[in-house]
C-alpha positions in Angstrom: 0.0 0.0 0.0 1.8 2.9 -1.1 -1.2 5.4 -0.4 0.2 7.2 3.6 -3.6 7.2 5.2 -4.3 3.5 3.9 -1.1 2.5 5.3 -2.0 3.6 8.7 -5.6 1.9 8.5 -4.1 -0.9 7.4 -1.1 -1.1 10.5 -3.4 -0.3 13.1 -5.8 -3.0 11.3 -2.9 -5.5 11.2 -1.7 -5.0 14.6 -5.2 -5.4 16.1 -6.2 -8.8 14.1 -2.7 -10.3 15.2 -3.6 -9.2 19.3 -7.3 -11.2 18.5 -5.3 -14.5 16.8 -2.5 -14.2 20.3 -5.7 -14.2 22.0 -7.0 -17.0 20.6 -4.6 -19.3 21.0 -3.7 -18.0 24.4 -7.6 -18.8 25.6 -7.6 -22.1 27.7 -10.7 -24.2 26.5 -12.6 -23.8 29.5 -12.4 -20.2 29.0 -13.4 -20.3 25.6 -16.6 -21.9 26.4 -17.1 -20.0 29.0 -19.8 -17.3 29.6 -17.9 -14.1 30.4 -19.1 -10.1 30.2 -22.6 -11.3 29.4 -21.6 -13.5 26.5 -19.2 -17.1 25.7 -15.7 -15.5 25.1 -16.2 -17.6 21.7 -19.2 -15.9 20.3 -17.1 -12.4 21.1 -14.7 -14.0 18.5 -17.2 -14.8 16.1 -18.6 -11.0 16.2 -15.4 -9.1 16.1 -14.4 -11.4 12.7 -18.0 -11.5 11.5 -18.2 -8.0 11.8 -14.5 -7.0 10.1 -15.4 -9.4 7.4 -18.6 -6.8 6.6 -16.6 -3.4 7.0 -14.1 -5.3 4.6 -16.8 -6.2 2.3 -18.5 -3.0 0.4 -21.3 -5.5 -1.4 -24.8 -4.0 -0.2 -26.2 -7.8 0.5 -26.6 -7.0 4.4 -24.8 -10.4 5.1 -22.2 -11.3 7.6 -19.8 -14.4 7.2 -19.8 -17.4 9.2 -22.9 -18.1 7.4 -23.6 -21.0 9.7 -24.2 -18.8 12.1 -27.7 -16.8 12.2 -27.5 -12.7 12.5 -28.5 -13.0 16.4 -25.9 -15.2 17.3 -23.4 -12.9 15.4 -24.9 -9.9 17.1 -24.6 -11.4 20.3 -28.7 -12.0 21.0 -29.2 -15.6 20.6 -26.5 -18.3 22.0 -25.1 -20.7 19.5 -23.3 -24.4 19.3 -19.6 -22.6 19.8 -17.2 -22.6 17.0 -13.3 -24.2 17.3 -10.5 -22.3 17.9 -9.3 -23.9 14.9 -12.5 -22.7 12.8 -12.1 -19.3 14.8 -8.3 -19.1 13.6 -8.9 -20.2 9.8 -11.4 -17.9 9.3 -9.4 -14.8 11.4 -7.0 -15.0 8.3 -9.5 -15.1 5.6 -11.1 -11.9 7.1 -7.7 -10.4 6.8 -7.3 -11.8 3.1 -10.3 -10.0 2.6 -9.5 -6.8 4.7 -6.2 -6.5 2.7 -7.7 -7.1 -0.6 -10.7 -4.0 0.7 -8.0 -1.7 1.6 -5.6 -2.1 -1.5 -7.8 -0.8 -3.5 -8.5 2.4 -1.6 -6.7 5.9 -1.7 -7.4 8.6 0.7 -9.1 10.4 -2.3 -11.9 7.9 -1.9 -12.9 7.7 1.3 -15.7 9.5 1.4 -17.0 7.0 -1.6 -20.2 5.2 -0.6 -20.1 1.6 1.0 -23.8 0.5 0.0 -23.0 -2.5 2.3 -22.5 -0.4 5.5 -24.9 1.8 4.3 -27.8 -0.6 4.1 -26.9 -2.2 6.9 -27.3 1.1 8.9 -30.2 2.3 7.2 -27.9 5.7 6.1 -25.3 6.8 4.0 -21.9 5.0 5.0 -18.5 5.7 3.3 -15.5 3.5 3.2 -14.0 5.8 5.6 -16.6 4.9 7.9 -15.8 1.1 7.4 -12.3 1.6 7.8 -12.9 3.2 11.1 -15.1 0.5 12.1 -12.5 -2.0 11.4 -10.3 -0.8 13.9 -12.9 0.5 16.3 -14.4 -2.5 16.5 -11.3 -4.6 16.9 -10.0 -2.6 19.8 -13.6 -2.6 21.6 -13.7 -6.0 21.7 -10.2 -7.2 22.2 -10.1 -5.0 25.1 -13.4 -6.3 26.5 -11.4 -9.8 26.0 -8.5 -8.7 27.7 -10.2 -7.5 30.7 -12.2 -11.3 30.2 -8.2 -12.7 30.8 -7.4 -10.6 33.7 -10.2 -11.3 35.8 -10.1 -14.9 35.0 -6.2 -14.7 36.5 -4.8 -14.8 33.0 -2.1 -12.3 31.5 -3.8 -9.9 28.9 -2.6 -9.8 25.5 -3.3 -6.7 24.8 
């Protein structure tokens, strides 16, 4: 990425997904399962990735990935069967395929473009900007909601 504001997206995007994958692999199963903040730490997993994978996706289809998985259990309403780390981890690094192959073809003169998948999502006007915020926003919300998950469970944060 040669463009200086995509670059930046795209480092604080990489550093974040590679905190979520440490934290995968450093979650003991019991943990994983467990229910923590109001929700299994898994299904936090599945909506940080579910949700990058639709900021990284401008299509205006108003789907998520892990299409096994229904909208409320993405969105954190309905529990769910949980996914492997393994599954979690193979699909962590096809969202950041996908979230590199969204950002390389961006330059900061486009940001304020449309993303009609945002857009109908929200029920308003969305720009890529917007999704690339949301990329990292997101990430960090949750990762640091999963880190605090760690430290009260006696484990070292990540983060």
């Amino acid at each position: 990425m040669k463009d200086q504001v995509m670059q930046c997206f795209w480092d604080e995007f990489e550093r974040f997904h590679d905190l979520g994958v440490k934290q995968i692999e450093a979650c003991p199963e019991d943990l994983w399962l467990a229910k923590r903040g109001g929700r299994p730490v898994w299904q936090q997993f599945l909506h940080l990735y579910a949700c990058a994978e639709m900021y990284a996706r401008p299509e205006a289809d108003g789907s998520f990935g892990f299409s096994e998985y229904s909208r409320e259990v993405i969105m954190l309403d309905k529990p769910a069967d949980p996914m492997s780390r393994r599954d979690m981890l193979a699909h962590a690094a096809k969202v950041k395929d996908l979230a590199r192959a969204f950002m390389q073809g961006l330059d900061a003169g486009r940001l304020t473009e449309s993303h009609p998948g945002l857009s109908a999502t929200f029920a308003k006007p969305r720009t890529l900007q917007h999704a690339l915020m949301g990329l990292v926003r997101h990430a960090n919300y949750h990762l640091g909601i999963i880190d605090g998950v760690f430290r009260d469970s006696g484990l070292p944060g990540v983060y």
